[in-house]
C-alpha positions as CSV (number, residue, x, y, z in Angstrom):
1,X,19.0,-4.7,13.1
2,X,19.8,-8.2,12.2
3,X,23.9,-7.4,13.1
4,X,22.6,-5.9,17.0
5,X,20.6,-9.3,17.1
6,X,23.5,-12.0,16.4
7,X,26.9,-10.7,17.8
8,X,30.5,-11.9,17.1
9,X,33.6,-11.0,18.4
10,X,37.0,-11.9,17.0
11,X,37.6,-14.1,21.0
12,X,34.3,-15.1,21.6
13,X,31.4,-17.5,19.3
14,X,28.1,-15.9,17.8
15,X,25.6,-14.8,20.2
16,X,21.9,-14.7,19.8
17,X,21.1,-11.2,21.9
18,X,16.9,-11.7,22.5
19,X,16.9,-8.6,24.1
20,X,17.8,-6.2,21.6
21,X,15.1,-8.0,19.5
22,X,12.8,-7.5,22.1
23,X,13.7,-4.3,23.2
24,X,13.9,-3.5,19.0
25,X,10.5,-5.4,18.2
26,X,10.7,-4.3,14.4
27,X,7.9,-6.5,14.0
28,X,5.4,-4.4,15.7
29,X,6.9,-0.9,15.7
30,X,7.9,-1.2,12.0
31,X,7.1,-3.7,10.0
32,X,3.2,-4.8,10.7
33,X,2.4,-0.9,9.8
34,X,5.0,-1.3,6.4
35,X,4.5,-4.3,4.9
36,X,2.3,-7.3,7.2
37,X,-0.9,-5.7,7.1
38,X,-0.7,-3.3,3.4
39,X,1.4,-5.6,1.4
40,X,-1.2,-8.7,2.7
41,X,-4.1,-6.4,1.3
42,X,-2.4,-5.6,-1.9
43,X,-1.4,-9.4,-2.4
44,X,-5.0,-10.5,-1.4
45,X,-6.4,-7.3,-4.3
46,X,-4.5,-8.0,-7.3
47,X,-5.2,-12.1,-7.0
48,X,-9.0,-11.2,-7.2
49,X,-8.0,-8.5,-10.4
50,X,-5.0,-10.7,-12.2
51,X,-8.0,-13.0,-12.4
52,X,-10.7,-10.5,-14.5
53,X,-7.3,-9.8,-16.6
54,X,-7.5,-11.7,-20.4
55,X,-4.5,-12.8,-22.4
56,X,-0.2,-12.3,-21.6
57,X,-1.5,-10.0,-18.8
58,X,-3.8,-12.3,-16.9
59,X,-0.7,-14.3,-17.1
60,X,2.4,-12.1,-15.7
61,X,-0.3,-10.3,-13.1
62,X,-1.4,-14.0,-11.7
63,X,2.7,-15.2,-11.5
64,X,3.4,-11.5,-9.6
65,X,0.3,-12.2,-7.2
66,X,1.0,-15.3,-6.9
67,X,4.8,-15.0,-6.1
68,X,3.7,-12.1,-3.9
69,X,1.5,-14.9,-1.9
70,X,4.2,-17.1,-1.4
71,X,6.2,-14.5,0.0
72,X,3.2,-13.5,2.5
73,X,2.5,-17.7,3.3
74,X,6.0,-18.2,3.6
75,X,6.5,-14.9,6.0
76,X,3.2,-16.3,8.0
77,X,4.7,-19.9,8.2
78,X,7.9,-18.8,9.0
79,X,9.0,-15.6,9.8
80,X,6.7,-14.1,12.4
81,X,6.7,-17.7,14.3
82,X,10.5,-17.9,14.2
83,X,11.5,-14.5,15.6
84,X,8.8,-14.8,18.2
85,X,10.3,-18.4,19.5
86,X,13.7,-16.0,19.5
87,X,12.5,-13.4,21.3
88,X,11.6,-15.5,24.0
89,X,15.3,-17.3,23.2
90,X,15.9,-18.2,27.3
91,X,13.6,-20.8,26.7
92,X,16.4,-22.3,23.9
93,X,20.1,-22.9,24.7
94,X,22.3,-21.0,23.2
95,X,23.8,-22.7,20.3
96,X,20.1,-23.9,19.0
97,X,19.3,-20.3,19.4
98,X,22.3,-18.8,17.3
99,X,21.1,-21.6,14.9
100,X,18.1,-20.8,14.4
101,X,19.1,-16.9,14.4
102,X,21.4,-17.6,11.3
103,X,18.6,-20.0,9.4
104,X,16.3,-17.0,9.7
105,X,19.1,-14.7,8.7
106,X,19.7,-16.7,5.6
107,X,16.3,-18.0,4.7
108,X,15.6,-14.0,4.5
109,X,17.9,-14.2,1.1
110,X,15.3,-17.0,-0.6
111,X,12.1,-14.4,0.7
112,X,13.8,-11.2,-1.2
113,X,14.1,-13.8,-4.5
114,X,10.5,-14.3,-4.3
115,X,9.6,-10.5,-3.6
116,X,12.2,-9.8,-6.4
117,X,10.1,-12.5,-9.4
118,X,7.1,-10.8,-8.0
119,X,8.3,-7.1,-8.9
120,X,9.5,-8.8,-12.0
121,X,6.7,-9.8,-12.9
122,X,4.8,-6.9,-12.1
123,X,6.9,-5.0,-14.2
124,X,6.3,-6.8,-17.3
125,X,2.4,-6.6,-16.3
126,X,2.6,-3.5,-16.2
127,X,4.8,-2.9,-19.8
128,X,2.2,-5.0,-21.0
129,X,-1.1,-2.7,-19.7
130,X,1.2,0.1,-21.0
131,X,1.4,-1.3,-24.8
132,X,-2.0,-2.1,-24.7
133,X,-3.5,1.5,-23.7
134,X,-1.0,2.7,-26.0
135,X,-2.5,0.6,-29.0
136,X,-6.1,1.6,-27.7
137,X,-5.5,5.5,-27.7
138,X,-4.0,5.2,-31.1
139,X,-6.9,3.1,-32.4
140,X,-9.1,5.8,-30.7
141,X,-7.1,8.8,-32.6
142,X,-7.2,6.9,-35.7
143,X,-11.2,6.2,-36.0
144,X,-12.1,9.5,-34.1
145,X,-14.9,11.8,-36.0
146,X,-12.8,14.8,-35.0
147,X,-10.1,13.5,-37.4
């Protein structure tokens, strides 16, 4: 969507295009039903559970919530307040609003970093609950009667 939103032309300087990200509005037909609301509830669960977790595990889960709350404060913050001050872009001129357009554009990149060292980090919370089921279900094989 982003390309629809700032346009270029080989003759002419970038052009912030608020109505295609009205007419668009990603952020209510799309995303709030994909990620605002669900990812905000899954953030908000596994801070409460990375903290009942003991040892490496407590540690990875806490740095994946935690990243994944940083993404959420900094999409809060930023994001949603941004592209709403650009949807109603007649209210900026032009250049400020192809300015801002391109900040939001680029800060995007830092936002996928965090989401990717959360993943990361969920990842290796999860090879780490892995290894330790797999050492409890061969503890439980080893000392069971039926043996």
């Amino acid at each position: 969507m982003v390309p629809q939103w700032i346009a270029s032309s080989a003759t002419s300087a970038q052009r912030w295009n608020a109505e295609a990200a009205r007419q668009a509005n990603t952020g209510l037909n799309f995303w709030v039903f994909v990620t605002t609301v669900p990812l905000t509830v899954l953030t908000v669960a596994n801070l409460v559970a990375a903290r009942r977790a003991r040892g490496p595990t407590r540690r990875w889960w806490m740095s994946a919530a935690l990243a994944g709350a940083a993404e959420r404060a900094f999409t809060f913050a930023y994001f949603v307040p941004t592209m709403l001050k650009l949807m109603r872009a007649e209210s900026l001129p032009e250049p400020q609003a192809v300015a801002l357009a391109l900040q939001w554009a680029s800060l995007n990149h830092v936002r996928h970093a965090i989401v990717l060292t959360a993943w990361l980090a969920a990842l290796k919370t999860f090879s780490l609950l892995y290894e330790r089921r797999e050492f409890a279900d061969k503890d439980a094989r080893l000392f069971s009667p039926n043996r």
